[in-house]
PDB file of N, CA, C and O in Angstrom:
ATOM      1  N   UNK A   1     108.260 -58.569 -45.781  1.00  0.00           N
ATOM      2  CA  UNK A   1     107.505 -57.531 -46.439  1.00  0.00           C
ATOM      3  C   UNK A   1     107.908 -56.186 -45.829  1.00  0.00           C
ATOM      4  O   UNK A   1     108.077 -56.214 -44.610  1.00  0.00           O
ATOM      5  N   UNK A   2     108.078 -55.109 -46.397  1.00  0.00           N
ATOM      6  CA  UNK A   2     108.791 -53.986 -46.281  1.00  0.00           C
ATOM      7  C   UNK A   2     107.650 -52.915 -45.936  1.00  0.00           C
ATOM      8  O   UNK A   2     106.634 -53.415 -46.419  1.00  0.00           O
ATOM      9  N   UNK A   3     107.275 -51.592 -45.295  1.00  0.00           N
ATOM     10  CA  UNK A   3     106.468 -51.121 -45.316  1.00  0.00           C
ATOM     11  C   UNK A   3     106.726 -50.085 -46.266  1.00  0.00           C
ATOM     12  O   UNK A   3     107.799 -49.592 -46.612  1.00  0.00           O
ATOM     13  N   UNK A   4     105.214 -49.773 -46.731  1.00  0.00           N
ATOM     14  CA  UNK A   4     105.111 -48.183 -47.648  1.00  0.00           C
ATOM     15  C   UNK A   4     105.852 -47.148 -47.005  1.00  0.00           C
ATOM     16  O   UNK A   4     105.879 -46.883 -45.804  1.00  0.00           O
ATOM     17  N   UNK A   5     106.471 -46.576 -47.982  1.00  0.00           N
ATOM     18  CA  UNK A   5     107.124 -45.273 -47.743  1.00  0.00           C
ATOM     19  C   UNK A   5     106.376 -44.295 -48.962  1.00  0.00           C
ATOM     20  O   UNK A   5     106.415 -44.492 -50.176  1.00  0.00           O
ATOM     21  N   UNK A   6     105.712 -43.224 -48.253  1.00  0.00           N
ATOM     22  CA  UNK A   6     104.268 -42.285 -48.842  1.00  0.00           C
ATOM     23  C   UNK A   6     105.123 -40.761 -48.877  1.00  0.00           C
ATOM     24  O   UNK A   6     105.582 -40.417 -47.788  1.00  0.00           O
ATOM     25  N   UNK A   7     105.375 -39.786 -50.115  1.00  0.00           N
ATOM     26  CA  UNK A   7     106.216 -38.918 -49.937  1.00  0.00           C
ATOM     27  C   UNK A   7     104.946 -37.583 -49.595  1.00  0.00           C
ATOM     28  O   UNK A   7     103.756 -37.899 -49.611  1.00  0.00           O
ATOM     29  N   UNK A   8     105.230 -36.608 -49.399  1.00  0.00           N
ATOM     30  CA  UNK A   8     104.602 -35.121 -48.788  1.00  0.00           C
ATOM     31  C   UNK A   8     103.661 -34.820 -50.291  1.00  0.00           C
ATOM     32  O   UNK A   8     104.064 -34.472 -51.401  1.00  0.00           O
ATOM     33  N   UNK A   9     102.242 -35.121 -49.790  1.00  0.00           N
ATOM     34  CA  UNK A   9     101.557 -34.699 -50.464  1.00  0.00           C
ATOM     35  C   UNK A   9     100.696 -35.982 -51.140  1.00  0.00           C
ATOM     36  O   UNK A   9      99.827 -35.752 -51.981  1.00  0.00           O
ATOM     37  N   UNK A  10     100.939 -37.038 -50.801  1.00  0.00           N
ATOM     38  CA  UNK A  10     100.461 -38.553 -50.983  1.00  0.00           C
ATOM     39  C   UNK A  10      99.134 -38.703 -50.129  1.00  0.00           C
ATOM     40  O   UNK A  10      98.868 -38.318 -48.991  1.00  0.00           O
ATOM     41  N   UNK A  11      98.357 -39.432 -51.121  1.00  0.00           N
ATOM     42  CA  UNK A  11      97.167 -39.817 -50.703  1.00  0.00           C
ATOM     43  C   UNK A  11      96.550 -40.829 -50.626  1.00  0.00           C
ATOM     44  O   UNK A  11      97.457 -41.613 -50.906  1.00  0.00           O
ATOM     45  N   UNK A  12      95.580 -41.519 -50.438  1.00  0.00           N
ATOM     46  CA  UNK A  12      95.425 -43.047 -50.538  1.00  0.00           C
ATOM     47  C   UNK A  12      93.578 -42.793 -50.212  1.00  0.00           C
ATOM     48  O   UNK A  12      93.266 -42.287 -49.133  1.00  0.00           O
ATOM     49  N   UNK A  13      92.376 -43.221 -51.309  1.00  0.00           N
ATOM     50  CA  UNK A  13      91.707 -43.616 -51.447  1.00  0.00           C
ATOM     51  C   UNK A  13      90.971 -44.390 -50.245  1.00  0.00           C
ATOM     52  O   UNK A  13      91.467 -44.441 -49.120  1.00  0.00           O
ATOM     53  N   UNK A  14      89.827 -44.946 -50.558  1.00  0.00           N
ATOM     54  CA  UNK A  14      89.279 -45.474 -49.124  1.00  0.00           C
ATOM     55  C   UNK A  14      89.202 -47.186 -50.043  1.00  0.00           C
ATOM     56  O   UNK A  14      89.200 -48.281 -49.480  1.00  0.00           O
ATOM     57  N   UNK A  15      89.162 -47.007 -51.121  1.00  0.00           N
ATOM     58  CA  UNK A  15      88.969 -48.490 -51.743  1.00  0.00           C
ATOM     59  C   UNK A  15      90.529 -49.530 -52.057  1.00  0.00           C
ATOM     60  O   UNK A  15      90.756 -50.394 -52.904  1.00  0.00           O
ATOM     61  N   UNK A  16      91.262 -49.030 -51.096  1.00  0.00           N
ATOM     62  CA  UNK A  16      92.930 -49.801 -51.421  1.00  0.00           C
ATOM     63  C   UNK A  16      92.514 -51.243 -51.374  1.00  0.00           C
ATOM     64  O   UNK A  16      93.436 -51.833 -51.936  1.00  0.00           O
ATOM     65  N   UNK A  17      91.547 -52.189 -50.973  1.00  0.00           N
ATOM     66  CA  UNK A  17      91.451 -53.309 -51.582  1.00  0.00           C
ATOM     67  C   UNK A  17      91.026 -53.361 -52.973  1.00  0.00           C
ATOM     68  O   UNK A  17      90.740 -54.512 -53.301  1.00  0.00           O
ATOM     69  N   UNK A  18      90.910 -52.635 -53.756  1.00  0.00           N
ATOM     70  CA  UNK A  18      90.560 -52.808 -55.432  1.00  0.00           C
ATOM     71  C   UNK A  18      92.259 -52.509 -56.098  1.00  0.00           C
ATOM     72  O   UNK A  18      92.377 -52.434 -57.321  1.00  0.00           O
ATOM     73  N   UNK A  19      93.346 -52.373 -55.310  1.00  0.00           N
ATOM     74  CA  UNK A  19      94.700 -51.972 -55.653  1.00  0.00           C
ATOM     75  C   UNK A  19      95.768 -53.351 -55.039  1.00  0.00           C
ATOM     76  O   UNK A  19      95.987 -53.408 -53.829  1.00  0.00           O
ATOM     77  N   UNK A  20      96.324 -54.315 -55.909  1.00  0.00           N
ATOM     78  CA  UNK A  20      97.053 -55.341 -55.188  1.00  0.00           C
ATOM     79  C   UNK A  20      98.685 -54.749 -55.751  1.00  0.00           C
ATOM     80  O   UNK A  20      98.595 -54.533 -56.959  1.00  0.00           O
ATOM     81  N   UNK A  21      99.466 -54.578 -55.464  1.00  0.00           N
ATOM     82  CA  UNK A  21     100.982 -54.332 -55.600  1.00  0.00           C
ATOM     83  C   UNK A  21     101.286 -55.995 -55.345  1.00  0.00           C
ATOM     84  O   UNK A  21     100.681 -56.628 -54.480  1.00  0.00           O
ATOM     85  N   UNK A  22     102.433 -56.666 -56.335  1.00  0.00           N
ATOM     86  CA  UNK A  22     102.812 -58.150 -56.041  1.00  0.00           C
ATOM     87  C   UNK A  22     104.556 -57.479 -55.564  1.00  0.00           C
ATOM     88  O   UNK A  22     105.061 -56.395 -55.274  1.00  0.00           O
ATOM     89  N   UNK A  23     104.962 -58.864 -55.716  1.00  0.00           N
ATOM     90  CA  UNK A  23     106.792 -58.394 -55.964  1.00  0.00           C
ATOM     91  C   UNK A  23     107.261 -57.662 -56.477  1.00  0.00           C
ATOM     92  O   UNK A  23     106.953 -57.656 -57.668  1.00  0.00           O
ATOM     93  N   UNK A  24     108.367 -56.472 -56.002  1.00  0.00           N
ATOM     94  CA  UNK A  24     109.292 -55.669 -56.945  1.00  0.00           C
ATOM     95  C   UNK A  24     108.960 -55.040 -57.547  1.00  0.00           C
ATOM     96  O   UNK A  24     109.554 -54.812 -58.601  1.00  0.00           O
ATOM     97  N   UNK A  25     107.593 -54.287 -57.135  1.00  0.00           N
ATOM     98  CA  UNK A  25     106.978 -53.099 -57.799  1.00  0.00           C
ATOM     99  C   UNK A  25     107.365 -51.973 -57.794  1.00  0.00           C
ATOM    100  O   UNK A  25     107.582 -51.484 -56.685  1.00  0.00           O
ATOM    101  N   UNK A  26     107.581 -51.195 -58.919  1.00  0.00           N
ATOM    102  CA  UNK A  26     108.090 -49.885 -58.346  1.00  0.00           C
ATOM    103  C   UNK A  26     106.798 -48.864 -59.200  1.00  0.00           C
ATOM    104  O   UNK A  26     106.221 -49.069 -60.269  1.00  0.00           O
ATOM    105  N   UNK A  27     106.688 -47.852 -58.310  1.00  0.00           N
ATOM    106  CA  UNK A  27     105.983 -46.857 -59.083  1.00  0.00           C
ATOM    107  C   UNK A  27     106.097 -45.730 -59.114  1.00  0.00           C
ATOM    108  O   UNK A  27     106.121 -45.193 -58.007  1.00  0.00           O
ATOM    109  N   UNK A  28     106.237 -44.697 -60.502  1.00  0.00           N
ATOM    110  CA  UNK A  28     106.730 -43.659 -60.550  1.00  0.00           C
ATOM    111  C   UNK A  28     105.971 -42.642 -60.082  1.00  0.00           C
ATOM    112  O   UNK A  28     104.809 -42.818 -59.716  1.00  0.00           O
ATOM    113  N   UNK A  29     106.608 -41.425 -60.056  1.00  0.00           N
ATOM    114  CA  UNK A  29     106.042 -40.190 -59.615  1.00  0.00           C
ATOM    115  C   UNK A  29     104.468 -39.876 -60.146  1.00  0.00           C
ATOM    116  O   UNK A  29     104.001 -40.684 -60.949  1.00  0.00           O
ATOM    117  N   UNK A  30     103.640 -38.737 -59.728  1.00  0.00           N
ATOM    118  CA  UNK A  30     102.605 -38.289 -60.640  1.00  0.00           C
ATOM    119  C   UNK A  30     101.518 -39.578 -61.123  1.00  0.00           C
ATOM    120  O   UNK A  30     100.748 -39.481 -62.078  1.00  0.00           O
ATOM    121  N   UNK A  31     101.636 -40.687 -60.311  1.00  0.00           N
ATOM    122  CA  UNK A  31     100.831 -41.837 -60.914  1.00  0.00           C
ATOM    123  C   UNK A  31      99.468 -42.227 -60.439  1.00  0.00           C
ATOM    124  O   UNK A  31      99.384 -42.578 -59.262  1.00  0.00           O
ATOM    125  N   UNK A  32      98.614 -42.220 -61.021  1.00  0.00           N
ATOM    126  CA  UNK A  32      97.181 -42.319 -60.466  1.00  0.00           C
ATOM    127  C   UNK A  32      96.819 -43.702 -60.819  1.00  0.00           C
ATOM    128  O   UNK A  32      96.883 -44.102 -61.981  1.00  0.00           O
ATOM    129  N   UNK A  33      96.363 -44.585 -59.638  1.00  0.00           N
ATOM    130  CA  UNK A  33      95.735 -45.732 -60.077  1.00  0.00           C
ATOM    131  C   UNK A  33      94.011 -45.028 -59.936  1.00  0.00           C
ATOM    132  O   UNK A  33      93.530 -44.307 -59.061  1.00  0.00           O
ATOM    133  N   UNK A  34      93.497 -45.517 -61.008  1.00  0.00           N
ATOM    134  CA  UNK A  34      91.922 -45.178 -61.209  1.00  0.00           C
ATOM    135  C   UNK A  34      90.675 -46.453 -61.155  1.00  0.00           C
ATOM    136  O   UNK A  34      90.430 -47.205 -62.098  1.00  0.00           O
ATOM    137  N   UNK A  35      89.926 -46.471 -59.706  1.00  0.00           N
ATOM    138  CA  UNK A  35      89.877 -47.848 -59.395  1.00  0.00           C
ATOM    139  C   UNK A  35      88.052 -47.289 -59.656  1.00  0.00           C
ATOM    140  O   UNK A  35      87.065 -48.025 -59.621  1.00  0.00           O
ATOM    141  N   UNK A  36      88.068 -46.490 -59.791  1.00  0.00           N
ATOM    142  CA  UNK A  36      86.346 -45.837 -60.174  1.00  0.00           C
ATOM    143  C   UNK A  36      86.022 -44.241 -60.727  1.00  0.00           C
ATOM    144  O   UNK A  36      86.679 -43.313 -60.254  1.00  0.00           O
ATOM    145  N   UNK A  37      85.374 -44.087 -61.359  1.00  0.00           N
ATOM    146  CA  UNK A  37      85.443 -42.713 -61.819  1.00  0.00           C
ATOM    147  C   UNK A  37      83.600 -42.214 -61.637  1.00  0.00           C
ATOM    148  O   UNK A  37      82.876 -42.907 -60.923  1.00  0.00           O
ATOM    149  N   UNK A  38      83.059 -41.016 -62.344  1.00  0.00           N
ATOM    150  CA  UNK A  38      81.695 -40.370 -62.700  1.00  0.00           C
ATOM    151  C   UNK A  38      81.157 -40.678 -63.614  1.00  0.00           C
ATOM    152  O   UNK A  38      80.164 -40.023 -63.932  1.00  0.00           O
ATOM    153  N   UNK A  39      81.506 -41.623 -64.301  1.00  0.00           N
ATOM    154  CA  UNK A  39      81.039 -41.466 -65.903  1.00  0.00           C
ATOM    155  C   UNK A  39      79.317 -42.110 -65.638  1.00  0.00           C
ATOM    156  O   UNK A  39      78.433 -41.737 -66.409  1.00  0.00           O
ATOM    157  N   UNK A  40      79.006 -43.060 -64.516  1.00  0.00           N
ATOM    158  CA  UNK A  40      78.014 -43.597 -64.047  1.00  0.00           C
ATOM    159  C   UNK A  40      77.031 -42.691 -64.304  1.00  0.00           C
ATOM    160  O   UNK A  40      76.158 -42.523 -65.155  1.00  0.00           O
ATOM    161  N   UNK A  41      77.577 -41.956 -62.950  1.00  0.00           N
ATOM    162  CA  UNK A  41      76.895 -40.896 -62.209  1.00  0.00           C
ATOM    163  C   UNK A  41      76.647 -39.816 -63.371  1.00  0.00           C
ATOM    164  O   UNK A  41      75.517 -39.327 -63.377  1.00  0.00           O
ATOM    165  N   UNK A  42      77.269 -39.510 -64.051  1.00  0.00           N
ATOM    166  CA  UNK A  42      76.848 -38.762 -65.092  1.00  0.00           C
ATOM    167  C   UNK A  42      75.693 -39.023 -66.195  1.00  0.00           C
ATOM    168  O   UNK A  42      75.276 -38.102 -66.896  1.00  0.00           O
ATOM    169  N   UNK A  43      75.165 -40.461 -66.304  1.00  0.00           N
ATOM    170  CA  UNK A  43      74.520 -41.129 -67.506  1.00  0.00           C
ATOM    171  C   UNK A  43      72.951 -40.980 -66.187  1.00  0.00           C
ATOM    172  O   UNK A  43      72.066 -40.153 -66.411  1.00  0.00           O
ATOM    173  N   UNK A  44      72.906 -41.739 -65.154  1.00  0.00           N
ATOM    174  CA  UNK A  44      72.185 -41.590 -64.109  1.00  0.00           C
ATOM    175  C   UNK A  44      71.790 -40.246 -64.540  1.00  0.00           C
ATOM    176  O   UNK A  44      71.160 -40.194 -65.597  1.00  0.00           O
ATOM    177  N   UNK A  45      72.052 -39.084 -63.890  1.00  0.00           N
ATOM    178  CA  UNK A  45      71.574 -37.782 -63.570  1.00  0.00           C
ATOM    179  C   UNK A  45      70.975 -37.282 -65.056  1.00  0.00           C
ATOM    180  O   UNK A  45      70.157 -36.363 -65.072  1.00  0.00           O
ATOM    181  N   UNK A  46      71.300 -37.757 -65.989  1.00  0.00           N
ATOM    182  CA  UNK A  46      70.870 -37.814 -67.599  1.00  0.00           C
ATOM    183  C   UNK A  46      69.232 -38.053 -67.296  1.00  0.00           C
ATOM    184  O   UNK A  46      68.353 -37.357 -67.805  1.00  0.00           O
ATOM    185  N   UNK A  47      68.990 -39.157 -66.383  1.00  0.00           N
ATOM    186  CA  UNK A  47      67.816 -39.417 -66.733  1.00  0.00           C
ATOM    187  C   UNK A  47      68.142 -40.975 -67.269  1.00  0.00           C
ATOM    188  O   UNK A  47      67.222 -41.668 -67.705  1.00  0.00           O
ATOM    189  N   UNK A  48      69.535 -41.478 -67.205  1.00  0.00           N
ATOM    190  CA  UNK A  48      69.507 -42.884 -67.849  1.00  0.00           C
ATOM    191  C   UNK A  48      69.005 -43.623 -66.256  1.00  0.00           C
ATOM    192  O   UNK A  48      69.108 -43.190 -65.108  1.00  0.00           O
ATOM    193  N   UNK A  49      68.375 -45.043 -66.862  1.00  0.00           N
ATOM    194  CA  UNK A  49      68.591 -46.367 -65.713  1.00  0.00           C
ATOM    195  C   UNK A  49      67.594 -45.789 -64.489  1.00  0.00           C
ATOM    196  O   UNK A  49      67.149 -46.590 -63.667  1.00  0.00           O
ATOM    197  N   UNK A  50      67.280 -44.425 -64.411  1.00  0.00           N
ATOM    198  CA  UNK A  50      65.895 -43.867 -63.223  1.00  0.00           C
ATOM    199  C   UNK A  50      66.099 -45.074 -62.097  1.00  0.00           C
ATOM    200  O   UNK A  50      66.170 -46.303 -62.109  1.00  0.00           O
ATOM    201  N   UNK A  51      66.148 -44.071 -61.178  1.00  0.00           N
ATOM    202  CA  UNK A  51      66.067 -44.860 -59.900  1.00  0.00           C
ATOM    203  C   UNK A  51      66.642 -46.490 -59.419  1.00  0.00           C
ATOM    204  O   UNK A  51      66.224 -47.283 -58.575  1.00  0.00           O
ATOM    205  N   UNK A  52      67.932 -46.544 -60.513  1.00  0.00           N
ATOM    206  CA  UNK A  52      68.454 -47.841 -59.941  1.00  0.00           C
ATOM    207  C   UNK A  52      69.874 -47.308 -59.756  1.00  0.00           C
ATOM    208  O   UNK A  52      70.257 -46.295 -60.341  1.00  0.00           O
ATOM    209  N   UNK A  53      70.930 -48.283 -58.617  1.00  0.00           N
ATOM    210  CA  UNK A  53      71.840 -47.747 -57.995  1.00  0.00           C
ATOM    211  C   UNK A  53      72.702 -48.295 -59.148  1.00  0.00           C
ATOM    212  O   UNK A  53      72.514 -49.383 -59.691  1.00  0.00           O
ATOM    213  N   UNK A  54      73.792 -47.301 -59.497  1.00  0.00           N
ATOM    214  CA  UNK A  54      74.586 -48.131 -60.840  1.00  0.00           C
ATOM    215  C   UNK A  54      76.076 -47.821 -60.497  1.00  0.00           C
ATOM    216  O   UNK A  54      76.510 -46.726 -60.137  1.00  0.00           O
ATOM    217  N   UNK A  55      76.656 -48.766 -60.640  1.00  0.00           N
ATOM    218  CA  UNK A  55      78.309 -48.741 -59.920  1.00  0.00           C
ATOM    219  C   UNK A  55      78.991 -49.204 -60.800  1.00  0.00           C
ATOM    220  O   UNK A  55      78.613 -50.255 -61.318  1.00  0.00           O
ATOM    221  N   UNK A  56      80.186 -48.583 -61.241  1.00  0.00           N
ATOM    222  CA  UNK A  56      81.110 -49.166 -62.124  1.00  0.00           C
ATOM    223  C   UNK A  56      82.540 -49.040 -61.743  1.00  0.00           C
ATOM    224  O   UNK A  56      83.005 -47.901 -61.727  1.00  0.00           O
ATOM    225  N   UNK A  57      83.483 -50.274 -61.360  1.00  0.00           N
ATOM    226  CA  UNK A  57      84.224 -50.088 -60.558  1.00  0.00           C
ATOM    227  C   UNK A  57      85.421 -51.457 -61.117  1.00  0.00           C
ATOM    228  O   UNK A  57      85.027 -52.370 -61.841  1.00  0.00           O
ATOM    229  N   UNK A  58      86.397 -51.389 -60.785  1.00  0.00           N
ATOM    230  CA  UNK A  58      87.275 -52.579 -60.786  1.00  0.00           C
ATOM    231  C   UNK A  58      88.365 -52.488 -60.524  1.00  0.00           C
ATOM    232  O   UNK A  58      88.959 -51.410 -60.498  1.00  0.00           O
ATOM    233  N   UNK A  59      89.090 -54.052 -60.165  1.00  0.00           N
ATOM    234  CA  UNK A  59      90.595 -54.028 -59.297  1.00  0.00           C
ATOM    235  C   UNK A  59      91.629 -53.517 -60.050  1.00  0.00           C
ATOM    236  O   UNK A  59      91.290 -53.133 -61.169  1.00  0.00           O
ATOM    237  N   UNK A  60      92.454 -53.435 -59.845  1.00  0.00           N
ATOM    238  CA  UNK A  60      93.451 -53.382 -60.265  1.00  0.00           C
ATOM    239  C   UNK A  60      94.967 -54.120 -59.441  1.00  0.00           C
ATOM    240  O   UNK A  60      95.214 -54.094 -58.235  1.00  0.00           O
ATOM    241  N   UNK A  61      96.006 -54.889 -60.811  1.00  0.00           N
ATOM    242  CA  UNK A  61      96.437 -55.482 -60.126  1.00  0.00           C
ATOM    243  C   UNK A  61      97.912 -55.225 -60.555  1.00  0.00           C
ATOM    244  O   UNK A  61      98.149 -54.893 -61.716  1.00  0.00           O
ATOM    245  N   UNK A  62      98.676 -55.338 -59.851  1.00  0.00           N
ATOM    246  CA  UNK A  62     100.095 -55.151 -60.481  1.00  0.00           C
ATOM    247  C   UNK A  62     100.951 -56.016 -59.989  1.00  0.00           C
ATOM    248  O   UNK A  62     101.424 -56.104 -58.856  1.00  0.00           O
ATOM    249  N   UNK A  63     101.242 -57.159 -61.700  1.00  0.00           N
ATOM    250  CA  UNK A  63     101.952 -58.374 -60.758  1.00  0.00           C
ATOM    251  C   UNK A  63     103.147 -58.263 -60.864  1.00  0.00           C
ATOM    252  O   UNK A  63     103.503 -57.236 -61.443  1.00  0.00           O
ATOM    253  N   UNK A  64     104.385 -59.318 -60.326  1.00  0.00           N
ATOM    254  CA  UNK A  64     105.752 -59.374 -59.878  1.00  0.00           C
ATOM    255  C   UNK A  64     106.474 -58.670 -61.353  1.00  0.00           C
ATOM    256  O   UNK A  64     105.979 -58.858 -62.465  1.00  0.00           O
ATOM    257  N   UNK A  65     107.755 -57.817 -61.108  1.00  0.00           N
ATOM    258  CA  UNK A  65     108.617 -57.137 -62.043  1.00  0.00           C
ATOM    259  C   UNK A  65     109.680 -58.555 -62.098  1.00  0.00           C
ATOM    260  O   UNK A  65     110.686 -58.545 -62.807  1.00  0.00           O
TER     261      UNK A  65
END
């Protein structure tokens, strides 16, 4: 297994277990994996669901090329 090579200006999330890379992955420039977003948090603050914790979230997986 080879290690990441991260170019100037690369970032990495706190949830990299919701992100699996398999074999021979390659990934291009400008690429956002999106492993959770606001749209929750936005319906919540509406006044939707009152006072319950609401999470919407999932893996993502990218298998062998």
């Amino acid at each position: 297994m080879e290690a990441i090579q991260a170019g100037v200006g690369t970032t990495f999330g706190a949830e990299l277990f919701l992100v699996t890379l398999h074999d021979n992955v390659l990934i291009s420039s400008n690429v956002c994996f999106l492993t959770h977003d606001r749209s929750v948090h936005t319906l919540k603050c509406g006044g939707y669901d009152e006072g319950k914790v609401i999470q919407k979230y999932g893996k993502i997986e990218i298998d062998d090329n």
